[in-house]
C-alpha positions in Angstrom: 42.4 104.4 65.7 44.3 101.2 66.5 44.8 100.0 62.4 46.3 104.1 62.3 48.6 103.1 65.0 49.6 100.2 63.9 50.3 101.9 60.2 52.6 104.8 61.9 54.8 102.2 63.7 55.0 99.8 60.9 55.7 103.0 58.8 58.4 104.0 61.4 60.3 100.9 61.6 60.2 100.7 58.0 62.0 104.3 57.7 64.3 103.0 60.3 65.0 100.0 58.4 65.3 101.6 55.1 67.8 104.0 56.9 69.8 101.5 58.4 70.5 100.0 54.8 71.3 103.3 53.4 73.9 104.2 56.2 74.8 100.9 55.5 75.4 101.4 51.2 77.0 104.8 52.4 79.6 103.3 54.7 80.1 100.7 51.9 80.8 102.9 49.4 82.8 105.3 51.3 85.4 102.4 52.2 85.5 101.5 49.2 86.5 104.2 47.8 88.7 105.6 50.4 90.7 102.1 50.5 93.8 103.0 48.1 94.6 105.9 49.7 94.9 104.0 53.1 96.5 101.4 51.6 98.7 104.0 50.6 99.4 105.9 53.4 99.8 102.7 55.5 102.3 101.5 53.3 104.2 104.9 53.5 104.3 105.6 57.1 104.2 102.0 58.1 107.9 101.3 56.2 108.7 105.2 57.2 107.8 104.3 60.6 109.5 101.0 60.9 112.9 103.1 59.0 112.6 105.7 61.8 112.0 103.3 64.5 115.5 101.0 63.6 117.3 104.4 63.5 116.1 105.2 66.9 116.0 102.1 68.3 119.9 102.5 70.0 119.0 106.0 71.7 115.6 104.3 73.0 117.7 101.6 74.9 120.5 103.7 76.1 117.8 105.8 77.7 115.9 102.7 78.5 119.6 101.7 80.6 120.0 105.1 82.2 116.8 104.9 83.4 116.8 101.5 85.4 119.8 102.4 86.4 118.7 105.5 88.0 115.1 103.4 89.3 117.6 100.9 90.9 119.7 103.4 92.2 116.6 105.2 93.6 115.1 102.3 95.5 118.3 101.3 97.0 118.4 105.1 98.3 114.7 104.2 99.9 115.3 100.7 101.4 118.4 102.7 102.8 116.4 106.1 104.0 115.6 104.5 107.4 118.9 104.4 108.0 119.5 107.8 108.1 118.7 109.2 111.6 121.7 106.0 112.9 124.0 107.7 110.5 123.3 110.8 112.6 124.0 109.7 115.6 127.2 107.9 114.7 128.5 110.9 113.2 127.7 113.1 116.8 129.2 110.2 118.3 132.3 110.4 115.9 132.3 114.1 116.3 132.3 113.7 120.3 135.2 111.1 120.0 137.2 113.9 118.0 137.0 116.3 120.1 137.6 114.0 123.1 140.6 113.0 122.1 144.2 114.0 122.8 145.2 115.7 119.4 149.5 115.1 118.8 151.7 117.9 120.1 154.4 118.4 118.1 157.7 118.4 119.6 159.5 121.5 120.2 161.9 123.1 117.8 165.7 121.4 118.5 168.3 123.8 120.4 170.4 126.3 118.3 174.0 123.9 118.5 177.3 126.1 119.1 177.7 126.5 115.5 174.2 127.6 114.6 
């Protein structure tokens, strides 16, 4: 019983190896013969790409600018934010002050003169 043992797993990792170099062969082959068609294709869209990417290239960094601009614009908006609630209270306080104070009169129209 142990020599049949011994025979199946022999057998077994002999399929496995035998496998293994086929796979092997297959994936050979198949890159071989799938090699001038990617050697195509990567020539096309590699130079089509790099064509496309210099024509884009300006509109990328413009929006590239607009948008650390706007990043730096928003995180001096939040260093500022704890501000807020002060800026309140200075305008009520501003608001009290205005309608505190003595507003101008205006000075009364002049007499009509003997002639008017």
């Amino acid at each position: 019983m142990g020599t049949f043992l011994l025979l199946c797993i022999v057998g077994v990792v002999a399929l496995m190896v035998v496998g293994t170099v086929m796979g092997a062969l297959l994936h050979a082959v198949f890159w071989l013969v799938t090699l001038p068609f990617r050697i195509l294709f990567k020539l096309l869209f590699g130079l089509g790409g790099l064509f496309f990417g210099l024509l884009l290239a300006p509109f990328v960094a413009i929006v590239a600018v607009i948008g650390l601009v706007l990043a730096l614009l928003a995180a001096v908006l939040s260093l500022l934010t704890p501000l807020l609630p002060l800026l309140v209270l200075g305008g009520v306080a501003w608001a009290i002050y205005r309608l505190g104070s003595r507003k101008p009169t205006v000075p009364p129209p002049p007499q009509p003169g003997f002639w008017n």
